[in-house]
N, C-alpha and C positions, 0 to 999 in steps of 0.2 A: 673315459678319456681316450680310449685306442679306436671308440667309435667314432670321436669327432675325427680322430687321426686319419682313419682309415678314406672317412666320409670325403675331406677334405683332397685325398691324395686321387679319388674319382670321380668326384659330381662340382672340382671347381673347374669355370670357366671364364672365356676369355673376358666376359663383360664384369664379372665380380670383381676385377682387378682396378683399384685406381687406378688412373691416369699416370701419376707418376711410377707406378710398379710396371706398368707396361711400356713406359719408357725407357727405365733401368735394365729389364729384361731384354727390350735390342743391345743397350749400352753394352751390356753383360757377354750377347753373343758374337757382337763386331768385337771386340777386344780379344775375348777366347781364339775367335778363327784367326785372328792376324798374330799372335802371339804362338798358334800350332805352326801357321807359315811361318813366320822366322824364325822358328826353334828347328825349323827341316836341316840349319848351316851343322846341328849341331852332333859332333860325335855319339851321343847318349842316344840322339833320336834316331842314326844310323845303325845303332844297336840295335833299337827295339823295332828297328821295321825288318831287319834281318830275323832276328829272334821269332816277330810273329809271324810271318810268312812260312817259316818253316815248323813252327810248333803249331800255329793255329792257323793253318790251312782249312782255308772255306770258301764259300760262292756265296753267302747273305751280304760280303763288306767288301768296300775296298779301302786301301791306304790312301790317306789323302796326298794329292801332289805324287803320288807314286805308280798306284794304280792297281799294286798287284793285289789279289784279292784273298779275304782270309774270313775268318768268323767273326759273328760281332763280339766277340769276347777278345780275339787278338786285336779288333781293329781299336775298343776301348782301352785295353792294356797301351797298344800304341802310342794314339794320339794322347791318352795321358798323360805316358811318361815324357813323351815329346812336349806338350804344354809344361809342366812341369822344368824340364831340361834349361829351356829358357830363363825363368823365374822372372815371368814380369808381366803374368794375368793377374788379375783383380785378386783381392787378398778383402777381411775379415777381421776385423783386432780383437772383436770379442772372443773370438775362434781360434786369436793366434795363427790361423790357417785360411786355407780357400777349397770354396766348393765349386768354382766354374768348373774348372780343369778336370775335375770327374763327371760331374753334370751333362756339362754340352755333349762332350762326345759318348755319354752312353744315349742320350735324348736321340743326337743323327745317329746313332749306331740301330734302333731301334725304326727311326724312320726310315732310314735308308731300305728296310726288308720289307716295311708293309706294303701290300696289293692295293689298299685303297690311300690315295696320295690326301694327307693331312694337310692343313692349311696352315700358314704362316702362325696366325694367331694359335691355332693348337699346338705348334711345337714351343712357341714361349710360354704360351699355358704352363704346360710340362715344367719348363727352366725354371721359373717360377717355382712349382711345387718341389720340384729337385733343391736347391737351395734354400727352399725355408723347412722342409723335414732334415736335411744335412746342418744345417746350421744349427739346428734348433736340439737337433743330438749331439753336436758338438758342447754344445753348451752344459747339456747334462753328463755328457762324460767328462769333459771339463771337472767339474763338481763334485764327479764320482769317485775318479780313477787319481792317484797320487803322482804318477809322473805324466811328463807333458807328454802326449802321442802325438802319431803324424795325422797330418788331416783324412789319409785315407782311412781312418778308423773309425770317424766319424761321414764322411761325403760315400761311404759305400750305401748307408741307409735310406740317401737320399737317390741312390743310383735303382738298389733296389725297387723306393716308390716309382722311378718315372716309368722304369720297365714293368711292374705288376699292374700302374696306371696302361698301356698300349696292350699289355698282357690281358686285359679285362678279368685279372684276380676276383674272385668272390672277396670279401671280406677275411674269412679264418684263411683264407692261402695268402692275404695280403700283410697279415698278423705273421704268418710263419717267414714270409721272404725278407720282413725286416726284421725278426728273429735271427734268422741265418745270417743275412749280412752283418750282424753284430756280432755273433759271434764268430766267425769266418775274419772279420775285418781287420787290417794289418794295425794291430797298436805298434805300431815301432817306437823306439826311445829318439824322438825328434832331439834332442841336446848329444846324443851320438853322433848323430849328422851334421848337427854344429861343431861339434868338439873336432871329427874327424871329417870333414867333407868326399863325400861319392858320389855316385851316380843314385844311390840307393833315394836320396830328395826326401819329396813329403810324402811317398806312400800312396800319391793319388793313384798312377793308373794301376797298381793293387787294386786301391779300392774299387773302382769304378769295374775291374774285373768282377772281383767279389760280389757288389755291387748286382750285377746283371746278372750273374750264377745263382743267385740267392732265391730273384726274381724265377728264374727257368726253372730250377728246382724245385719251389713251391708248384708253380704250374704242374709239373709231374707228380704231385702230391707227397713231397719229403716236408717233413718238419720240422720245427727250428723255433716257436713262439715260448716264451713272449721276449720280445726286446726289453732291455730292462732300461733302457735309455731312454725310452717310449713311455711304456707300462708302468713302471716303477713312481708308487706315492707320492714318494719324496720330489718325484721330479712334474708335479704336476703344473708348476705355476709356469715352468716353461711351455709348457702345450697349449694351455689354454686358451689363449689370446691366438692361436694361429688361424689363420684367414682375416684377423683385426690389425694385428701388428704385422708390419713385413719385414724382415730381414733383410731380404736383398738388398733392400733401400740402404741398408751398413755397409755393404760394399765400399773398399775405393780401389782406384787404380794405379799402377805403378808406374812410375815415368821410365824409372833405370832397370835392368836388369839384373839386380842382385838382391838379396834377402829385404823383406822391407824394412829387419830393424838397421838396416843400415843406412836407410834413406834418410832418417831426418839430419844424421849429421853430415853426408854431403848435402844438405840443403841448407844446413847454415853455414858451410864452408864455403859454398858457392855465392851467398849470401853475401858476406866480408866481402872475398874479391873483388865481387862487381861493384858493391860499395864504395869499398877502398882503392880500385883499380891496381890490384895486386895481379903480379906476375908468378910465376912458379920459384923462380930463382930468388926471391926475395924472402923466402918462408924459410925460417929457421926451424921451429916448431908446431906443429896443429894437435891441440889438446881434444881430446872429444868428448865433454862428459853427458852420458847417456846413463837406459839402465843393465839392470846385471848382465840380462842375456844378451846385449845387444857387445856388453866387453866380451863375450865368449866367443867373439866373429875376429881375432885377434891376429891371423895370419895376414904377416906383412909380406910373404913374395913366397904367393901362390903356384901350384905348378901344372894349373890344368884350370878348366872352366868351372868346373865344381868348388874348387878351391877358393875361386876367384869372388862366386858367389857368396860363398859364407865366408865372405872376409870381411873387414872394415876398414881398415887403412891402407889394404889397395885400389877399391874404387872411389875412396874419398880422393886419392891421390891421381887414378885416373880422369875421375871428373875434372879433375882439377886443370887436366891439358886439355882434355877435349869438349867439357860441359855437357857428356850424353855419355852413354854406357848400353852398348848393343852387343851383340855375337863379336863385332870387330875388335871390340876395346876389351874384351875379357877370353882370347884366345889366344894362340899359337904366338907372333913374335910380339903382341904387344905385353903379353905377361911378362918379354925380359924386354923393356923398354930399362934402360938404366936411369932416365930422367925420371921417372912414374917412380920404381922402386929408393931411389932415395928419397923421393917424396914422401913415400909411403914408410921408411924406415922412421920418419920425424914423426907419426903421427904417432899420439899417445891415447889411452882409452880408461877414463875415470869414471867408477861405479858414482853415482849420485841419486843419495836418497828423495830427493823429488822426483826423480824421473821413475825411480823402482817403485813408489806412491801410485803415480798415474798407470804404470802397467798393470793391464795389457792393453784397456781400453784404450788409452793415450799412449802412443811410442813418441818419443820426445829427446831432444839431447841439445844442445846449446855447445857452441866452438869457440875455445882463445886461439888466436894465429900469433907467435911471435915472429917478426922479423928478424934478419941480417942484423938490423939496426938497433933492434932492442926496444924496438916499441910493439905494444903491447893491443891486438884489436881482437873485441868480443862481439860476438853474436846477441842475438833475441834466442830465447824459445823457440824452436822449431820443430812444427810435425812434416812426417814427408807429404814429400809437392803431394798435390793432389789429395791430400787426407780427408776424408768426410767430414772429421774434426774443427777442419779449416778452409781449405779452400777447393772444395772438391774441382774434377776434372768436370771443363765446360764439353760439350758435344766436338766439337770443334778441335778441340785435345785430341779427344780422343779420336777422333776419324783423322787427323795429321797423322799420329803416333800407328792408326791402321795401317797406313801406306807407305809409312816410315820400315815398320816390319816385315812386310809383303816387299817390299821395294824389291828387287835381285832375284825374287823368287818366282815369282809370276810375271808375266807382260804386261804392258802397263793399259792396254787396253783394258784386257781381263782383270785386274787388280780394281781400277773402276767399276765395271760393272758387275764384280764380284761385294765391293762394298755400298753399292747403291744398292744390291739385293737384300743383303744384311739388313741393312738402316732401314729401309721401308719391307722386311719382313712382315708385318704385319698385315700390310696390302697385297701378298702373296698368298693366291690360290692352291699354287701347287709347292708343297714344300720341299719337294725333290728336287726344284729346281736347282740347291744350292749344290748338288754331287756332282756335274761334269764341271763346274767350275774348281775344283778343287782334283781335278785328274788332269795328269801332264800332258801335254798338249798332241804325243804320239799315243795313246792310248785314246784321246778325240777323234784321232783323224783314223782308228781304227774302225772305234764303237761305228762313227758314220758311216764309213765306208760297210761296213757290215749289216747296216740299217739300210743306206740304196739297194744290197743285195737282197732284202727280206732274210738276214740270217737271225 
């Protein structure tokens, strides 16, 4: 089994790949990068580009949008925790988690250092391999382990493969770097994070540190085999099929920026209204019944972005004014909006044995709105927009929702043809090209000017 693993994590290529995998795989990296950009608004991500600049000082990376330069270990930790921060890359339901948000940025972490410039298709290659070995050990941890952990616990093994993959590991060193990353890799109690919201998230860019330490280490010859999330018998039936079944293809994407089990019930909330042509002032009460975990998101007047995240009845309540949920709507003075907060004081959050049924695969929940009036309007079933489940996200979606992110952060020249780079990835020679678009715009006019001098 560790040989198909192995085999699979070095001799697949770009042409093995359906059609639709190498589709998913752009879908995957446009979303990741517009989602790092507008996590940059966010306090968490101002943290950690401070934190890695002065812990992980290096010349292999730079910060993206920032420019200063560190190791590829600060620059993964970074852009992780910055993806992350946001909460609104692509997610997993089998997984409960996601593996972009560690993926991408250890995949450019890696590109970004090599001598010989990799081509578009080889860096989705990679992505590809990164999220179906992560997913595929999530699922066996999942299975193994008794409480839920964060995703970095599982997306470190897949951070390890892509970096042992450009590492050109032998075999037994590529056995030991996903040893190591599992056992190195952060299980944190993900319902802590619920219960208490921080900055601490889902543990990606941990992993994705981990992740690529695991990798470098084997290379030095330390050892760490066998992963047992890999290796282990019992876990064979999930390996198997890998290179026949794809993973990635479960993906979906997130419209809002908040935990996704909060999304189906602002989607049947939003549902009614536009139905009903309900106003805010009209709602007496909004019942939510979903499942268990998704009642445990239960803070009605959050006090910070983290907060705001893992809540449920304050961005049901924000969506409710403004029918979108970005950095703007879950910061600074819109968290003490008083119209939002009494909205969100109405909402109510009932556990429902159908819904606790379909989880995790199915996240689900269905909305009664009473009025002023005393009448009484119900929802359908609903999964969140964009579910694979249901109605997944069109191309189209998702390159709006790109530009939607990037907006404020980048020029808007740059923002175009930073995601026509993305999208048509694959037709790209040089994969490097995507690093001066992603450095601010006085660190351009440095590099050039340094480059007319021959420096």
């Amino acid at each position: 089994m560790i040989e198909q693993v192995v085999s699979f994590i070095h001799e697949l290529q770009w042409q093995d790949l359906p059609i639709s995998v190498r589709h998913q795989a752009k879908r995957c990296l446009l979303d990741t990068i517009g989602c790092a950009i507008g996590a940059r608004q966010t306090q968490l991500s101002r943290i950690m580009y401070d934190f890695a600049a002065q812990m992980h000082n290096g010349k292999t990376n730079r910060l993206w949008l920032d420019g200063r330069q560190v190791s590829a270990l600060g620059a993964v930790l970074a852009h992780g925790t910055t993806i992350d921060a946001l909460d609104i890359h692509d997610n997993c339901n089998m997984v409960k988690g996601h593996a972009g948000v560690a993926i991408i940025p250890t995949v450019l972490a890696m590109v970004e250092q090599l001598e010989k410039q990799p081509s578009g298709q080889e860096v989705l290659t990679s992505i590809v391999i990164g999220y179906e070995i992560a997913i595929r050990t999530g699922l066996a941890l999942h299975a193994a382990a008794c409480d839920y952990h964060s995703s970095g616990a599982w997306n470190a093994l897949g951070c390890a493969a892509v970096a042992a993959r450009y590492l050109k590991l032998d075999a037994e060193s590529t056995r030991h770097a996903l040893g190591i990353a599992e056992y190195h890799g952060p299980r944190s109690q993900m319902m802590r994070c619920i219960d208490t919201p921080t900055m601490l998230k889902d543990g990606s860019g941990w992993g994705a540190m981990t992740g690529l330490s695991a990798a470098w280490m084997a290379h030095s010859g330390f050892t760490g085999a066998p992963a047992i999330t890999v290796e282990s018998e019992g876990h064979r039936s999930i390996w198997d099929d890998i290179g026949i079944e794809w993973h990635i293809s479960h993906q979906d994407f997130k419209r809002y920026a908040v935990c996704h089990w909060a999304q189906p019930a602002i989607a049947s909330t939003l549902q009614l209204i536009r139905i009903h042509h309900v106003s805010p002032g009209q709602i007496r009460e909004i019942r939510v019944f979903t499942f268990h975990e998704a009642t445990r998101l239960n803070n009605c007047r959050p006090q910070n972005t983290e907060q705001a995240q893992y809540s449920l009845p304050f961005p049901v309540a924000a969506a409710v004014f403004h029918n979108h949920l970005g950095p703007s709507e879950l910061s600074g003075a819109a968290l003490k909006n008083p119209d939002v907060l009494r909205l969100a004081e109405s909402v109510r959050l009932v556990e429902d044995d159908e819904c606790n049924a379909r989880f995790p695969e199915q996240q689900t929940a269905y909305v009664e709105i009473e009025l002023m009036d005393g009448k009484m309007l119900n929802s359908e079933w609903c999964f969140a927009p964009w579910d694979i489940l249901d109605i997944p996200a069109t191309d189209d979606e998702l390159q709006e929702k790109f530009h939607w992110l990037v907006g404020g952060n980048l020029p808007e020249e740059r923002a175009r043809t930073l995601g026509a780079l993305l999208w048509g990835y694959d037709d790209v020679m040089d994969a490097q090209a995507v690093f001066p678009l992603l450095l601010p715009a006085d660190v351009e006019k440095i590099n050039a000017f340094a480059k007319m001098r021959g420096e």
